[in-house]
matplotlib code that plots the C-alpha trace (Angstrom):
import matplotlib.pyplot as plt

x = [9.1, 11.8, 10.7, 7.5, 8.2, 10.6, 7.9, 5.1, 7.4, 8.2, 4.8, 4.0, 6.6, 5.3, 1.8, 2.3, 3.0, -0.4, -2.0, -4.8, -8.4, -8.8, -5.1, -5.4, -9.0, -7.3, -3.9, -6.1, -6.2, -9.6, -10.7, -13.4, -14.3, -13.6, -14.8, -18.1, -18.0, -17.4, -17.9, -14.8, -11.9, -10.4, -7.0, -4.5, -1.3, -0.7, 2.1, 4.8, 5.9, 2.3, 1.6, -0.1, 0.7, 3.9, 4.6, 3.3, 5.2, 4.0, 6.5, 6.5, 7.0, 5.0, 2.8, -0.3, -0.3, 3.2, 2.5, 0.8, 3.9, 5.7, 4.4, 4.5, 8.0, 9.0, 7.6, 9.1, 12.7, 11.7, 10.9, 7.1, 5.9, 1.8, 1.1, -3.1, -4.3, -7.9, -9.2, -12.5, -13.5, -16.0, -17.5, -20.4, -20.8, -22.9, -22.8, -23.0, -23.2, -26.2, -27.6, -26.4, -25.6, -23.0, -21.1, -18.8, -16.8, -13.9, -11.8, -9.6, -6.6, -4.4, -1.7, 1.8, 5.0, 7.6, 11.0, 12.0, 15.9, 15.6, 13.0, 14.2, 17.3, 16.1, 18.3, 16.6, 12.9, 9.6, 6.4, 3.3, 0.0, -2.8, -6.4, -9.2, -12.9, -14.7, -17.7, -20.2, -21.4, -19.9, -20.5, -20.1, -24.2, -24.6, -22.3, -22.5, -18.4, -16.1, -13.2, -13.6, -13.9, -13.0, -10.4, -11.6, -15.1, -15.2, -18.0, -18.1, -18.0, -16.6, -14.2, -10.7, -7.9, -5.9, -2.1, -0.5, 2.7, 6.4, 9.6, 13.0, 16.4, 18.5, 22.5, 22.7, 19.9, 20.5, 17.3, 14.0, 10.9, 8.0, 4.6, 1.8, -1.7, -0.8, -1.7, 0.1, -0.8, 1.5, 5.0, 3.7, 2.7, 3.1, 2.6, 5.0, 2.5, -1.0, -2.1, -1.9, -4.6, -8.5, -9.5, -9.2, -7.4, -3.8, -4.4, -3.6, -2.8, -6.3, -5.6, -3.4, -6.0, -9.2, -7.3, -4.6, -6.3, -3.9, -5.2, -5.9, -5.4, -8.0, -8.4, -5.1, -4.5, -2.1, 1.3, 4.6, 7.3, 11.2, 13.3, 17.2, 18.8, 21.9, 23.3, 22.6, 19.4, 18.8, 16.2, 14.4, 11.4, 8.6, 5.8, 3.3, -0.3, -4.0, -6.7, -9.4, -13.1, -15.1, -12.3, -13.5, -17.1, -15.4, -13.6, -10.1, -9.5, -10.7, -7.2, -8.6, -7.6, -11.2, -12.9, -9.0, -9.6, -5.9, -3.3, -1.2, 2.4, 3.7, 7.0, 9.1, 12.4, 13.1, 15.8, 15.1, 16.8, 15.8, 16.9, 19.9, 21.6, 20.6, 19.7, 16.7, 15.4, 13.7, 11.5, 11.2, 9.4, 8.8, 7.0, 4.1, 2.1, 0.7, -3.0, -4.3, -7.7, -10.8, -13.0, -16.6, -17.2, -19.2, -21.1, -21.0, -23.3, -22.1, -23.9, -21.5, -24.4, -25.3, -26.1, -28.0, -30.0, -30.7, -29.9, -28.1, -25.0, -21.8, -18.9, -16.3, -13.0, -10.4, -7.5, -4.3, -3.7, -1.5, 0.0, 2.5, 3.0, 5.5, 5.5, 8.1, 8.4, 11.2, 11.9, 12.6, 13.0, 14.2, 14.2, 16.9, 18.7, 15.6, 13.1, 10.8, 10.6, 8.8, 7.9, 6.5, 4.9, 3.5, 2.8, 1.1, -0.9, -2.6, -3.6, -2.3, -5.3, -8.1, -10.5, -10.6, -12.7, -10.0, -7.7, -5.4, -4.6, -2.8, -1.7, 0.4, 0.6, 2.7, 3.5, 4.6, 5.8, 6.2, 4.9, 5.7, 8.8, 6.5, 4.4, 7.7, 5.0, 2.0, 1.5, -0.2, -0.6, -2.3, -3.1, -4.5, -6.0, -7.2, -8.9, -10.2, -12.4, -12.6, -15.0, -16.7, -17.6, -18.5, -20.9, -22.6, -22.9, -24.2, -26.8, -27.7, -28.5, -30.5, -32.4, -33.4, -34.6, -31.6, -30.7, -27.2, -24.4, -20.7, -17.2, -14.5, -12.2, -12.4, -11.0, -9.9, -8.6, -7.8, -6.2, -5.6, -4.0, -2.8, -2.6, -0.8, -2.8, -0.4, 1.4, -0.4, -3.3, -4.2, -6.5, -6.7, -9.5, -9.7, -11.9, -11.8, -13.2, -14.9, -15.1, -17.2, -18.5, -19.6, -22.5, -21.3, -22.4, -26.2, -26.4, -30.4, -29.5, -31.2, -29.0, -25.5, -23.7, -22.5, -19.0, -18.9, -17.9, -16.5, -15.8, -14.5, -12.2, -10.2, -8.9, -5.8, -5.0, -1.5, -1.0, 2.5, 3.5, 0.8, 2.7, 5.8, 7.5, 8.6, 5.8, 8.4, 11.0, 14.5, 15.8, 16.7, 19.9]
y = [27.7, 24.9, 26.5, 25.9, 22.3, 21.7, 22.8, 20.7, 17.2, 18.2, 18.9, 15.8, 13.4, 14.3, 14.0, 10.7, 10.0, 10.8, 7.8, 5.7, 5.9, 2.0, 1.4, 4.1, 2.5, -0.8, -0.3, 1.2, -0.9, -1.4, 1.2, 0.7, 4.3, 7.6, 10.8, 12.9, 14.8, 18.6, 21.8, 22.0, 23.9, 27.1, 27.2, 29.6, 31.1, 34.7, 35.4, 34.7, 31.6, 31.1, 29.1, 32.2, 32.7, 34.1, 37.9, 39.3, 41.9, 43.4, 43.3, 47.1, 47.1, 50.0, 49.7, 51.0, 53.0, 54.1, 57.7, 56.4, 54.2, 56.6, 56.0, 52.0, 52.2, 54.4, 52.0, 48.9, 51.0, 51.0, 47.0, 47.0, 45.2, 46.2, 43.3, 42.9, 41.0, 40.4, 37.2, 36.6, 33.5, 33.8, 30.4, 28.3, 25.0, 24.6, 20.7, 17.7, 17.9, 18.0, 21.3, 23.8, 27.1, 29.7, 30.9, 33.7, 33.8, 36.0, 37.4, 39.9, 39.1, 42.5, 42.6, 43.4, 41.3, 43.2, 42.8, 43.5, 43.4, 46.6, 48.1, 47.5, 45.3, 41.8, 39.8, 37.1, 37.9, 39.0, 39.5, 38.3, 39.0, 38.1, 39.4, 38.2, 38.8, 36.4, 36.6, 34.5, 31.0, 28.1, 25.4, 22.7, 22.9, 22.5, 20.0, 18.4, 17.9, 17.7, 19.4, 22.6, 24.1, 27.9, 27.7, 31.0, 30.4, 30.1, 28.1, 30.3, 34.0, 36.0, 39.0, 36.6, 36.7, 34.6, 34.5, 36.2, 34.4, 34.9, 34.1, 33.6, 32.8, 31.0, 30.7, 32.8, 30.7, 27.2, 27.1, 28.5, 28.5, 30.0, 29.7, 31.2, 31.4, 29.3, 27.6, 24.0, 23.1, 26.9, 25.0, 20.9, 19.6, 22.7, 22.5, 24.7, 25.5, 24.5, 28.1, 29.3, 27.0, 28.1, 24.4, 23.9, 20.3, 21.2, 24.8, 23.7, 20.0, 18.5, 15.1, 16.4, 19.1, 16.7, 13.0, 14.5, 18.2, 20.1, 23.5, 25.8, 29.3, 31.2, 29.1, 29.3, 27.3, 27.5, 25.7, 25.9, 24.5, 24.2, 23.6, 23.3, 23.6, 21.4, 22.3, 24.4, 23.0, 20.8, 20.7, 19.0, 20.0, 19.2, 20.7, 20.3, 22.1, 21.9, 20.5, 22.6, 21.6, 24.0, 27.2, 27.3, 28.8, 31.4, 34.7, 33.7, 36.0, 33.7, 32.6, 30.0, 25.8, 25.4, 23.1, 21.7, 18.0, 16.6, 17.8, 17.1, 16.7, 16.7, 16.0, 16.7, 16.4, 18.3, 19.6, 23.2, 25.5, 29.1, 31.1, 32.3, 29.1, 26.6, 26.6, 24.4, 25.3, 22.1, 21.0, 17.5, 17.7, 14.0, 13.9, 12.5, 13.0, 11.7, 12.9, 12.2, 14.4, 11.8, 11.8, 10.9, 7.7, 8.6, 5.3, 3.6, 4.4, 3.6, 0.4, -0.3, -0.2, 2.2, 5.4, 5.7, 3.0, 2.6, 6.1, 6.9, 9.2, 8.5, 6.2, 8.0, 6.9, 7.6, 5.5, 7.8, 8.3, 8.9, 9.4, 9.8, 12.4, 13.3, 16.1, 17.3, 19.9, 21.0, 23.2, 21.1, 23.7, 27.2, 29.3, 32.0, 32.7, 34.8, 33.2, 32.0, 28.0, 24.7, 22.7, 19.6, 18.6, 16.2, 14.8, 11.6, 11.4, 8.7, 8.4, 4.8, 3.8, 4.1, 5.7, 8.9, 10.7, 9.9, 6.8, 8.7, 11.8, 12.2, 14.8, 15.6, 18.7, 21.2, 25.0, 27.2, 30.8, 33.1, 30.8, 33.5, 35.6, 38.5, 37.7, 36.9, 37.1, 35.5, 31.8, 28.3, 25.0, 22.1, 19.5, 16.1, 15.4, 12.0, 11.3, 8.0, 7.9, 5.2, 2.3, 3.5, 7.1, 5.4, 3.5, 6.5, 8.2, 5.5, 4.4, 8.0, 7.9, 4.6, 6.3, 8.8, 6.6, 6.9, 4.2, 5.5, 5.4, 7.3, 5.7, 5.8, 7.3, 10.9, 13.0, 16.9, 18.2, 22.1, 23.7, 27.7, 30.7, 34.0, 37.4, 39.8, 42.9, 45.4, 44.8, 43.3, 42.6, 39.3, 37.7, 33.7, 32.4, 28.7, 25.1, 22.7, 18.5, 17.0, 13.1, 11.0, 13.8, 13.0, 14.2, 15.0, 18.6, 17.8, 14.9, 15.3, 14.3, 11.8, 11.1, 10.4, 13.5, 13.4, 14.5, 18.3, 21.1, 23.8, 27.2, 30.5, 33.4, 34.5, 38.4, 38.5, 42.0, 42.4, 45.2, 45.6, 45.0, 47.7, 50.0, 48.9, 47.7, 44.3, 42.0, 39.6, 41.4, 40.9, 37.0, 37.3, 35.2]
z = [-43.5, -42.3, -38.6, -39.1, -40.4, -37.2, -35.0, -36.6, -36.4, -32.8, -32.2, -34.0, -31.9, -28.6, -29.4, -30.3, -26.6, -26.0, -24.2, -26.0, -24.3, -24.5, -22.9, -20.9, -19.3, -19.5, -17.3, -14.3, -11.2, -9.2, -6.7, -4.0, -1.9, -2.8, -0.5, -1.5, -4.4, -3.4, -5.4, -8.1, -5.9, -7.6, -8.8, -8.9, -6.0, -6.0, -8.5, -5.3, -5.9, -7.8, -10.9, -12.4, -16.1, -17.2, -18.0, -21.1, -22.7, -25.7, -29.2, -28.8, -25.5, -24.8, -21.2, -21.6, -18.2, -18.1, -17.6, -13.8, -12.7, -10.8, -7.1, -8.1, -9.3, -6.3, -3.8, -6.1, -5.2, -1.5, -1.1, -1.7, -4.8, -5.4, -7.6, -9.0, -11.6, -13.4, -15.0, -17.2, -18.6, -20.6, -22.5, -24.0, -25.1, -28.5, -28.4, -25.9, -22.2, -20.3, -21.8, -24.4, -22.5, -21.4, -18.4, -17.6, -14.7, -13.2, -10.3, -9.3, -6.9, -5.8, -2.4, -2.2, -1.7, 1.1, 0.7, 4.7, 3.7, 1.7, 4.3, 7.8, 7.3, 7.8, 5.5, 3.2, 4.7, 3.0, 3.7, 1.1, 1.6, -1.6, -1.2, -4.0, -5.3, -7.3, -9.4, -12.6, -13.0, -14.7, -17.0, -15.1, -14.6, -17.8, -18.8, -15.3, -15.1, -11.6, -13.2, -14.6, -18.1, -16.5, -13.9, -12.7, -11.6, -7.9, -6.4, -2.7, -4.2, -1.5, -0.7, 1.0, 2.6, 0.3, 1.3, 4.0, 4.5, 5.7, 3.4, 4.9, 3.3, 5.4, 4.4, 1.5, -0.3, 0.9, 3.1, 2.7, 5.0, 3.6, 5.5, 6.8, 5.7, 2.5, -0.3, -0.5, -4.1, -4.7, -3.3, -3.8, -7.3, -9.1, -12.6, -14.9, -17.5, -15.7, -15.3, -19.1, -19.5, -19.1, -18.0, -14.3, -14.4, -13.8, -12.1, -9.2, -10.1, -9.1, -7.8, -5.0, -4.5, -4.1, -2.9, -0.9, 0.2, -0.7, -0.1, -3.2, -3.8, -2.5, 0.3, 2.4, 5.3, 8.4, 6.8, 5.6, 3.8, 4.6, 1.2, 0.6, -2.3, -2.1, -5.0, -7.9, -10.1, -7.3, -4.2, -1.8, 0.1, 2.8, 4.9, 7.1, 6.2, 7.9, 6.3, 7.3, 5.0, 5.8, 4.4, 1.5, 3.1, 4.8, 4.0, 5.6, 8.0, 11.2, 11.9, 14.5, 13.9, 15.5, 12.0, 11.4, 10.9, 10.2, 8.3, 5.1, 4.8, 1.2, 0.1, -2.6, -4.6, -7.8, -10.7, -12.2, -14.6, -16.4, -19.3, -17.0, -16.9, -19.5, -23.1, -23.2, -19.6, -17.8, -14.4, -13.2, -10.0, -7.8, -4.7, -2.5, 0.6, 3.9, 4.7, 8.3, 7.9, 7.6, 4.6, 3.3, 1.7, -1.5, -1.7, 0.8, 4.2, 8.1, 7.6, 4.6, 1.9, -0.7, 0.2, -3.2, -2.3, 0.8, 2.6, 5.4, 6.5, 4.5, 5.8, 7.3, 6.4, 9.5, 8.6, 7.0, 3.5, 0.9, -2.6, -5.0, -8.7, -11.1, -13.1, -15.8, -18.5, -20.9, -23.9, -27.0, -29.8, -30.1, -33.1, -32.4, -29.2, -27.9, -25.7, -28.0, -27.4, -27.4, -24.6, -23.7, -20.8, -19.1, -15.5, -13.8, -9.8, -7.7, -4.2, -2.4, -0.9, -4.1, -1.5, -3.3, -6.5, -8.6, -8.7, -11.2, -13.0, -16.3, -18.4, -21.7, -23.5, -25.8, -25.3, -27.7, -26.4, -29.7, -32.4, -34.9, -34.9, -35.7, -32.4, -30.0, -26.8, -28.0, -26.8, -28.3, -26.1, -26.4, -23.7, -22.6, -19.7, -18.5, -15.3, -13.9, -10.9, -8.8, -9.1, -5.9, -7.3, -10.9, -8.9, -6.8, -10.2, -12.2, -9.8, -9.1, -12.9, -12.1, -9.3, -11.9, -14.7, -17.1, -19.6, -19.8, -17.7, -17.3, -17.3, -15.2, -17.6, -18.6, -21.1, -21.9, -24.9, -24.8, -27.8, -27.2, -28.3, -26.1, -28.0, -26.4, -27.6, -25.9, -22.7, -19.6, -21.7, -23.3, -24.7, -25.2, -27.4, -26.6, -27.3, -25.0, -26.4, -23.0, -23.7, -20.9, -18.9, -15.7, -12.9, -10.1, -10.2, -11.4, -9.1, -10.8, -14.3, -16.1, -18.3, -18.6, -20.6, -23.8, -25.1, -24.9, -27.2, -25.2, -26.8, -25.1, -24.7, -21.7, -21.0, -18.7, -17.2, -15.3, -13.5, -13.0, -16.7, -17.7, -15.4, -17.0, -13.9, -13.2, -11.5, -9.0, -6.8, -7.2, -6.1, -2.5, -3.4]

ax = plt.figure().add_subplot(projection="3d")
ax.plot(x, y, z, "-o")
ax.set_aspect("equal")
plt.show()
């Protein structure tokens, strides 16, 4: 009982953080252009250095397919790591949006990670290569949203070539290049936590995704990264990546630049820690990035009017761009000296130049791994996201709405509440009922609505099925340093 009390004033502390719609609305700054909307990018790395949700291992530790792991292990013992995974969301929302109806959506991801030390003698090097099939529908038709409600719906449903990337350890750990066909938003902006979540806000971190193009997972572009870890907890990091629009149409494996419009070079500085070597294990991740790729204006025409009203091809914005986030996340409470915790979270993103979808992106949230002692690997979290679009996109919507005879209009300042809970039903296999509270939808994927949206009611489950910790083997390969 006193550990459920210390939990619920924890819980009850950080939430009060939470930012205030009406302050939040009022502390944003004008914005004027923001590129076309675009289908809702998907979000998730392959599990090297991915944001994909954490092992699950089940309190009687007992894989389900033990009895077939001894080629996996025995390859696992030679350097090769066969890593797959499967994802369903499945949801509906009973009240608000644009319609009542339901969606189910899914993928499976499966490819191997090489450690090429242990197989030909290459110290520090690896080879990682992530393929992925998609499938379903989603929501978003129905409730008209950019952002969302089932991180695994992918809009272009295709067989791809996801990662296929080179890792190198330079001076027993100091350095480390990583690139290839890559996903940027997997080394830049990464959310701790983003991932365990069904919604698609922080899975990648939107904002950097859609304002800065980061690419997202499964869309890998040509990139890399170089990072040094000066000294222990401590990094810094930078890359250079290709911004290439028309990826996501394609299956990945044209390798050409030929539809590269620019590039994207992130940076970052950071301070990390794990179970191994702190107590109350933390991230706090601070960073930016410069984008010379052009972009679609989304109101205004190359006569500088509205394209709503008066036609026309959209502006194209040449001049360079860039933008800024911080993102941090910490255990606050432990129970016992297992790994059961409580974490907060939270993290904050905006482009320099307001000529994006989104002028900022906010989020807050709490995650609870083992709630009850007698469920040590089930999870809870709760988050808070806020979006704000620009006044530019608020204005295409709303006179898109005009256009169509509506008498009601969206705001600039959006809201998304998702409460959820992962059971681990044995190990590898979880299931996560969650709700998700959509306050100021907005249109931009039923550009035809006629009215603006009203606050949605989201509802849904999620199954999670990990190979590797079905097999009973680990699912990363031993740290190269």
């Amino acid at each position: 009982m006193m550990e459920l009390r210390m939990r619920t004033s924890l819980a009850a502390l950080a939430l009060c953080l939470l930012p205030l719609p009406g302050l939040a609305h009022a502390q944003t700054t004008d914005s004027t252009a923001t590129p076309a909307p675009v289908p809702a990018d998907p979000a998730a790395p392959a599990p090297s250095l991915s944001i994909a949700p954490a092992t699950r291992v089940s309190p009687d530790d007992t894989p389900p397919l033990r009895a077939l792991s001894a080629p996996f292990r025995s390859l696992y013992d030679d350097g090769i790591l066969i890593n797959a995974n499967f994802y369903d969301d499945l949801q509906a929302n009973p009240i608000g949006g644009l319609k009542q109806g339901s969606a189910n959506a899914g993928a499976v991801t499966f490819g191997a990670d090489a450690d090429l030390n242990t197989l030909v003698g290459w110290k520090g090097a690896r080879l990682h290569v992530m393929f992925t099939a998609q499938y379903g529908d989603t929501l978003q038709q129905d409730i008209g949203n950019f952002i969302k409600s089932q991180d695994w719906y992918l809009p272009f449903q295709q067989f791809q070539l996801a990662t296929f990337a080179y890792d190198q350890d330079l001076f027993d750990g100091l350095v480390n290049f990583y690139g290839g066909r890559v996903s940027a938003a997997a080394t830049f902006a990464r959310p701790t936590f983003g991932c365990d979540f069904v919604s698609g806000s922080q899975c990648p971190y939107d904002l950097p995704v859609f304002t800065g193009n980061f690419s997202g997972f499964p869309y890998g572009s040509w990139g890399g990264r170089v990072r040094i870890n000066p000294a222990p907890h401590f990094y810094v990091q930078t890359g250079v990546y290709a911004v290439d629009p028309n990826r996501k149409t394609t299956h990945g494996f044209d390798l050409s630049l030929n539809t590269t419009t620019g590039v994207v070079v992130p940076f970052e500085v950071g301070y990390e820690s794990d179970f191994s070597n702190d107590d109350y294990p933390r991230h706090y991740r601070i960073g930016g990035w410069f984008n010379n790729s052009p972009a679609n204006d989304p109101l205004l025409n190359t006569q500088h009017q509205s394209r709503v009203m008066f036609g026309g091809a959209p502006l194209v914005n040449t001049f360079d761009r860039g933008g800024v986030y911080a993102l941090a996340d910490q255990v606050i409470y432990r129970p016992d000296d297992s790994h059961r915790n409580l974490a907060v979270f939270a993290s904050f993103a905006a482009p320099l130049d307001q000529r994006e979808i989104f002028s900022q992106q906010n989020t807050l949230g709490l995650y609870d791994t083992g709630p009850f002692a007698f469920r040590p690997t089930d999870t809870a979290g709760f988050m808070v996201t806020q979006v704000i679009f620009t006044r530019a996109e608020t204005d295409f919507m709303n006179q898109t709405l005009a256009r169509n005879g509506s008498t009601t209009f969206v705001k600039r300042d959006q809201y998304n509440l998702e409460a959820n809970y992962g059971f681990t039903m044995v190990t590898g296999v979880q299931l996560t009922p969650n709700v998700e509270y959509i306050i100021n939808p907005d249109i931009t994927q039923r550009l035809n609505a006629r009215f603006a949206p009203n606050d949605a009611v989201v509802i849904g489950i999620r199954l999670t099925l990990n190979l590797d910790d079905m097999l009973g083997i680990p699912d990363n390969l031993p740290k190269m340093h």
